[in-house]
ZAKETOR-524652 format. One record per residue (C-alpha): y negated, z, x negated; residue in one letter. Coordinates in steps of 0.05 Angstrom, whole numbers, padded with zeros to 5 digits. Each point is the difference from the previous one (the first is absolute). Layout:
N
atom north:Y; up:Z; east:X; code:a
...
//
This chain:
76
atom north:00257; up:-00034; east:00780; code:x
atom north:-00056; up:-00007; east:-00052; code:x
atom north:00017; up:-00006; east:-00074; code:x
atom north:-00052; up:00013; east:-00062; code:x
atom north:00016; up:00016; east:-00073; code:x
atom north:-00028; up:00068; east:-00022; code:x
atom north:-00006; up:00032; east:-00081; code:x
atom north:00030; up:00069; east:00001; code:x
atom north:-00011; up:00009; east:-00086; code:x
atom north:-00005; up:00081; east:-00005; code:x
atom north:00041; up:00056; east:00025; code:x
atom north:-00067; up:00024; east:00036; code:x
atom north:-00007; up:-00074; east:00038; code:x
atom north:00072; up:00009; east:00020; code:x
atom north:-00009; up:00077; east:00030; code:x
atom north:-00068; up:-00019; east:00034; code:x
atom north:00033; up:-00070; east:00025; code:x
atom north:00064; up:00041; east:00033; code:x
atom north:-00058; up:00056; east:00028; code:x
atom north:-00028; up:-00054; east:00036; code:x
atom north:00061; up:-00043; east:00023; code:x
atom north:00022; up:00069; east:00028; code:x
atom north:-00054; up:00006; east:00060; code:x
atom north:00033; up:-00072; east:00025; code:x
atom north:00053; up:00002; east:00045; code:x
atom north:00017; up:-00076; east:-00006; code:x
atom north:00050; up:-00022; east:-00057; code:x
atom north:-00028; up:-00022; east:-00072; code:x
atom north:00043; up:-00026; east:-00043; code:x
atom north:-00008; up:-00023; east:-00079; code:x
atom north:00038; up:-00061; east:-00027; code:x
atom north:00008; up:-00011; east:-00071; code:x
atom north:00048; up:-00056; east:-00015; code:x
atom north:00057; up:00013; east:00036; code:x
atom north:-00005; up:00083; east:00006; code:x
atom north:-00044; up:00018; east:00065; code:x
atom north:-00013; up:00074; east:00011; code:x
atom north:-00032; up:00042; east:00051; code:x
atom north:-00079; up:00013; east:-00018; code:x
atom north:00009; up:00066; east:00028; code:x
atom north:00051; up:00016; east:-00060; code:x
atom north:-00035; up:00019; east:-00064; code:x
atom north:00064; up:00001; east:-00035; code:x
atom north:00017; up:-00068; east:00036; code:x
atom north:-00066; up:-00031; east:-00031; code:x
atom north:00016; up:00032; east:-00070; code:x
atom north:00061; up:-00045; east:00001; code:x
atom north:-00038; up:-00060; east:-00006; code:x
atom north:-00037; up:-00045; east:-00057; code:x
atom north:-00063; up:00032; east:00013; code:x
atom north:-00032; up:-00039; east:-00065; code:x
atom north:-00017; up:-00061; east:00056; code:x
atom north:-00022; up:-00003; east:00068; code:x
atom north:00047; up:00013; east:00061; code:x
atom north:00001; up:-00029; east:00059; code:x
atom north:-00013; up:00043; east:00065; code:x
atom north:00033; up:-00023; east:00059; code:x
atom north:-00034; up:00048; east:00061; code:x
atom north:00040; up:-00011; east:00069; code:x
atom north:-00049; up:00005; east:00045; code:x
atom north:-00055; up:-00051; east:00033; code:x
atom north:-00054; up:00047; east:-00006; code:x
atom north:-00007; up:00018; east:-00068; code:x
atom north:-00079; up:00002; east:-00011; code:x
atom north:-00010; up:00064; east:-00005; code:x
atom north:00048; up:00010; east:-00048; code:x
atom north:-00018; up:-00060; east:-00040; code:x
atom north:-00066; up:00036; east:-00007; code:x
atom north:00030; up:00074; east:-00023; code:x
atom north:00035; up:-00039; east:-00054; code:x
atom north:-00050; up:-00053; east:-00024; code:x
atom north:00002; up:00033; east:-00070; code:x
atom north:00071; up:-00010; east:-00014; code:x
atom north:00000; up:-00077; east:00026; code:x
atom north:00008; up:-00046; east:-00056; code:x
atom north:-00066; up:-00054; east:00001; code:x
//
């Protein structure tokens, strides 16, 4: 499993974030506190404090290309 923290602060960031998290077949999930929520579930993500970063857990040991689609959204 790989873990980062990602910034999801528009509606548009969320939309393009889920487009992308779509094409993956592997499960993402968001944490935020104590809620986690499928990143494939817009209305999931809407759920959450989206004024901070999230973290991303990805289940899967090969995450780099994905880690590349969503550089934007990762929290630096």
């Amino acid at each position: 499993m790989t873990k980062t923290t990602v910034n999801l602060q528009a509606i548009n960031d969320v939309k393009d974030f889920v487009n992308i998290v779509m094409k993956y077949d592997f499960d993402i999930d968001l944490v935020s506190g104590r809620y986690a929520v499928d990143a494939k579930s817009i209305m999931g993500i809407f759920s959450l404090d989206l004024s901070k970063p999230i973290e991303l857990d990805i289940h899967t040991d090969d995450a780099d290309k994905f880690l590349k689609e969503i550089d934007r959204f990762i929290a630096k």
